[in-house]
N, C-alpha and C positions, 0 to 999 in steps of 0.2 A: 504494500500500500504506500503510496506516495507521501509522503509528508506533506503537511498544510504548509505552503507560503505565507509567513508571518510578518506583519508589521508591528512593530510597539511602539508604540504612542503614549511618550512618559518613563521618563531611566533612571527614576530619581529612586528616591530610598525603599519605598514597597520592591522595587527591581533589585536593587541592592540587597535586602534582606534574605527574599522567598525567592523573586521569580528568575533572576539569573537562573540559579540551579535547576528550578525546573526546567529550561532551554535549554538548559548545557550539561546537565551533570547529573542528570536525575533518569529513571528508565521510563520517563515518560519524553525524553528528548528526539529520538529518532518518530514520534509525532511532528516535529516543527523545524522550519528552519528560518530562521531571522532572516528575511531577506530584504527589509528596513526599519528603522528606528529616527522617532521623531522625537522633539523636546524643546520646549521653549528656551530653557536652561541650558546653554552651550556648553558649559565645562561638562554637566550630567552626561550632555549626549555626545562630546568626545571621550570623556573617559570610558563608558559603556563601551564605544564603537572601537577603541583603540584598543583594550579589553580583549573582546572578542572577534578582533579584525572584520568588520562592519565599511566597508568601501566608503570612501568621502562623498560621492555621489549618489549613498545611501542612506544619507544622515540628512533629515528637515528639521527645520525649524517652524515647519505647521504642518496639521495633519493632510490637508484638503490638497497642498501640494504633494505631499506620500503618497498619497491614494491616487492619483492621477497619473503618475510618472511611476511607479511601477506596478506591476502585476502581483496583485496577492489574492489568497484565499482565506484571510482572514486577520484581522487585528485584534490586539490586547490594549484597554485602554486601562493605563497605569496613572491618570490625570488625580489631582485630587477632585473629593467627593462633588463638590459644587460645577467640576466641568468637565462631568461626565458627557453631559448631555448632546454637544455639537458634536464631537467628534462620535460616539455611537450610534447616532441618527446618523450622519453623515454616511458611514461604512454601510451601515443596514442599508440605506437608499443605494450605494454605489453598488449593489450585490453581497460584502460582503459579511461573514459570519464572524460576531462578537465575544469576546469573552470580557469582564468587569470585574475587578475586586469590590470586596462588599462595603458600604450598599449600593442596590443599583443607583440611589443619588440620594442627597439629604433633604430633597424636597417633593411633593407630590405632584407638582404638576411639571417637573421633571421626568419622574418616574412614569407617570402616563404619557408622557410626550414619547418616550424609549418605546413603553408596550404599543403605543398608537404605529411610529414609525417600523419595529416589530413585524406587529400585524400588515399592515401593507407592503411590506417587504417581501414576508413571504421565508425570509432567513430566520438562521436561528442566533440566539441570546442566551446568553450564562453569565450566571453571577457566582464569582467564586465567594460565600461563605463558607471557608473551611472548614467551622468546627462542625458543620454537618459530617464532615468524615471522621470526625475525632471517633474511636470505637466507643470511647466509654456514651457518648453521644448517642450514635448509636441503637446501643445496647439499649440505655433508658428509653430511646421510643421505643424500642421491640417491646419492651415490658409494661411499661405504660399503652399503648394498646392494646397490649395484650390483658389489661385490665388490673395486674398485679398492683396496683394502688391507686383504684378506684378513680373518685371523680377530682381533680387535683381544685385544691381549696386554697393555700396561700403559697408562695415561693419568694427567698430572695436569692439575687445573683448580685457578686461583684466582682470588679476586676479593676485592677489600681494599678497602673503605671510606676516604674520608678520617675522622678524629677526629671531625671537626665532626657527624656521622651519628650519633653515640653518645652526644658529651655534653652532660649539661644543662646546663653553663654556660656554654655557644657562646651566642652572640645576634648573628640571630635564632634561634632555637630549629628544628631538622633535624624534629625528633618535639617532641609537645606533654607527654609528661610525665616527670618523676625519674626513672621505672622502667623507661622501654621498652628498656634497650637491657640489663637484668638479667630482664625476662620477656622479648624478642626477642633467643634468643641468635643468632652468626652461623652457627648452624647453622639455625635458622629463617627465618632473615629472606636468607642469602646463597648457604650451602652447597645451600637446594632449588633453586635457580637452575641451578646447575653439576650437580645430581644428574639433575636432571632434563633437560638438555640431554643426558646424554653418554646417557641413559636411550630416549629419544628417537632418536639416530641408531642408537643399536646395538639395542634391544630387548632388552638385557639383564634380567635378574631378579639382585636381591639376596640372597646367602645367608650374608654377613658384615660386620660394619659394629666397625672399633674404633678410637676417636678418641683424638687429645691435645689439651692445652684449655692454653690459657694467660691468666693474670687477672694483670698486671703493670702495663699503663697505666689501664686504667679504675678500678682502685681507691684510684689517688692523683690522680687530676681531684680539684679543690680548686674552690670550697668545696661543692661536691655529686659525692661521689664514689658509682662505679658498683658494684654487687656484680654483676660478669656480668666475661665471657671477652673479653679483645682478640682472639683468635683460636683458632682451634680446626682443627687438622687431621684429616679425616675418611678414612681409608681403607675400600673397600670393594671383596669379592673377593663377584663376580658367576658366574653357573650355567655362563658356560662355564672359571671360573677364571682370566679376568681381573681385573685386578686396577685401580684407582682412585683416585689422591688425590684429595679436595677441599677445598681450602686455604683458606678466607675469615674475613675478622675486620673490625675498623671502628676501628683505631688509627692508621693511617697518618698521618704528618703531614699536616696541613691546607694544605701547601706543595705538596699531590701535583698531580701535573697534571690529574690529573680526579678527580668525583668517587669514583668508585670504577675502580680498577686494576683488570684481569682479562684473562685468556687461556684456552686450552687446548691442548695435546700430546695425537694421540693416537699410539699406536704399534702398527700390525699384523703381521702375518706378512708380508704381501707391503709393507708402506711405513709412513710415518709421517705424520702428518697437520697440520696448525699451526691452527689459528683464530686470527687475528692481534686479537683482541679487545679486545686496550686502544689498536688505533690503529683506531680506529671510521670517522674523518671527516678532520677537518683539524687542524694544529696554530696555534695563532697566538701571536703575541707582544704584548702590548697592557701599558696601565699599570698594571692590576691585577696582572701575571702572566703567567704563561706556560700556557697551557691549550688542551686536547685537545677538543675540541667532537665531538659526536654525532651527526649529523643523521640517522643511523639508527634511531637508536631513538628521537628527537626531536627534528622540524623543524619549526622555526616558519617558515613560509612568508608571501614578500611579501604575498599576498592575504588575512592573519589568520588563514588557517586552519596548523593542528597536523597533521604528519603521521609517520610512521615505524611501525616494529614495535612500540614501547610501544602506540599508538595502532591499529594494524592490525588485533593480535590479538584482543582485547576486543571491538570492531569487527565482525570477523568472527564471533565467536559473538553479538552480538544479531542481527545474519543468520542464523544459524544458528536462535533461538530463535522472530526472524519464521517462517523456512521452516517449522519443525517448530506450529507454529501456527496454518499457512495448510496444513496437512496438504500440504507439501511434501517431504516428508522421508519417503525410504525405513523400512524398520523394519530390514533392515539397513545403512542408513548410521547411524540410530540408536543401535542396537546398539554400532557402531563409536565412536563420538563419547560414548560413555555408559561404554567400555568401564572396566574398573578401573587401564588402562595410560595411558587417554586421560586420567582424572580423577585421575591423579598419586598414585592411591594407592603407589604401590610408593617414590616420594619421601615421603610422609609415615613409610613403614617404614623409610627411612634417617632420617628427621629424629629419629624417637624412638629407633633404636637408637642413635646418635649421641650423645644426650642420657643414655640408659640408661649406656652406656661409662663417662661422664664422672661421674656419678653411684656408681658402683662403682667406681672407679679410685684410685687413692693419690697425694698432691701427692708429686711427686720434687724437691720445693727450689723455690726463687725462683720460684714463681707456679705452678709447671708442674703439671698432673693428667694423670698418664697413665691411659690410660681400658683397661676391659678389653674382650674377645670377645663380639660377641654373636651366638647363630645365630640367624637371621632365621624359621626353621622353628620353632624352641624359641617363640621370644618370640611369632609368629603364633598359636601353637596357648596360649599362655596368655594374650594379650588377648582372642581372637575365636574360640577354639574350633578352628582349623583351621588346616592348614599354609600355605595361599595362598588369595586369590581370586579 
């Protein structure tokens, strides 16, 4: 089978961390071949192309030029969360087949613009959220379906950041610029993570979303201080009246033992359920530190190849984009994989009520915004005309 002709679009730190390896180094590689890379950011997109000897002639500095001047079968857009949306409507109109890290955007009449553009396309869409391949993930929907703890009644999820993730004056540098962590708040960038996991095992739908936000360590980082939230708690009461925290921020001391802290609780009528998430792998003791290694979501293995569920998932959707290309691919498994629940819309309507809350809300002292109500029905039908999709 031919490998998909890749373009990527966006080289910056998601590329750096996860998806290099998956293109290069991972046994999901002989899927893809880089045959352009775009980036607004010129040092990103030399060092990447220099890297991986990427021809000069194959390097843009806009997508709409990539796509036209050479020939591919599909793009990865690496962009951050807010500019998703031109360049993935773009490909889908030009023919081609999309893959996204998660969310598909942090706003809803983004995320419809993608399923609208989508649909008359005709092509297909994937959103890599990872931790749906994470096993222990997994496993809790198999069980939780399977009924093993009944009707799920409260849950909390959190996941916290070390500091160094958020600010600019770390070196080396976590994110490439001043602003990312005041336009990526941790409702964007951590809370779809957790929203979309518990979204995932249970099948719920959202019909209330009201956050508190707190902006206390990021806006005395010195000498480049942040205008954005250390953290932000997000509840959210879902259609059967369950109810949801999700807890995430990026202040954590940088002494924390991994980089980002996380778990979840879930609690049903017949049991309770644990994801033990922040003990991933193994812990070691070494001269740097004391730190929690991952090999789940990221293994670097003796033989130079990368493996885990960061790596899996993405992985498994250019399979997915191979099949659907080699007209492999039922029309309803399609259907399935394309669906509004599969493509994470219902976490972008938590990302933005979340953001809305916070937005209308009132600071109650020493940093704190307590954020208001917002019904999920209300707000659908005044972005996009309608109460769900």
């Amino acid at each position: 089978m031919k490998p998909l002709k890749l373009g990527v679009i966006g080289t910056g730190s998601v590329v750096r961390e996860i998806y290099q390896y998956l293109y290069f180094h991972s046994d999901f590689a002989p899927l893809v071949q880089v045959e352009a890379i775009c980036d607004t950011n010129r040092q990103n997109l030399d060092e990447f192309g220099d890297r991986y000897q990427v021809p000069a002639d194959r390097r843009f500095l806009d997508f709409e030029t990539m796509c036209g001047q050479v020939p591919l079968d599909a793009v990865q857009v690496n962009t951050p969360d807010a500019y998703h949306t031109g360049p993935v409507c773009h490909a889908l109109q030009q023919g081609l087949d999309v893959l996204v890290p998660k969310p598909l955007a942090d706003r809803i009449v983004d995320a419809h613009a993608m399923i609208r553009a989508l649909e008359t396309s005709g092509r297909f869409l994937g959103v890599d959220f990872h931790k749906r391949d994470d096993p222990r993930i997994k496993e809790a929907k198999a069980r939780y379906q399977n009924g093993d703890y009944g009707s799920i009644q409260s849950s909390v999820w959190y996941m916290l950041d070390k500091l160094l993730v958020a600010d600019p004056n770390h070196r080396p540098r976590f994110f490439a610029t001043d602003d990312f962590a005041a336009k990526n708040t941790p409702v964007s960038f951590l809370t779809v993570h957790m929203a979309d996991a518990f979204m995932f095992i249970t099948d719920l739908k959202p019909v209330q979303v009201q956050a508190v936000g707190f902006r206390q360590k990021l806006p005395s980082l010195s000498p480049v201080a942040v205008d954005g939230y250390d953290l932000v708690d997000t509840q959210v009461i879902f259609d059967t009246g369950a109810i949801a925290h999700f807890i995430t921020g990026w202040a954590l001391p940088n002494s924390a033992h991994a980089t980002a802290v996380q778990s979840g609780r879930l609690i049903g009528s017949e049991g309770m359920l644990d994801l033990g998430l922040d003990r991933p792998g193994y812990h070691e003791i070494i001269e740097d530190g004391i730190f929690e290694r991952n090999p789940l979501f990221r293994n670097f293995e003796s033989d130079g190849t990368v493996s885990g569920y960061g790596i899996s998932n993405p992985g498994r959707i250019f399979r997915q984009i191979q099949r659907f290309r080699n007209d492999e691919m039922t029309d309803a498994e399609r259907q399935g994989l394309l669906s509004p629940v599969s493509l994470g819309f219902y976490t972008t309507v938590i990302c933005e009520a979340a953001h809305l809350s916070l937005e209308q809300g009132h600071a109650t002292g020493s940093g704190a915004v307590q954020g208001t109500s917002i019904d999920i029905r209300r707000l659908l039908q005044q972005t996009i005309g309608k109460e769900e999709l």
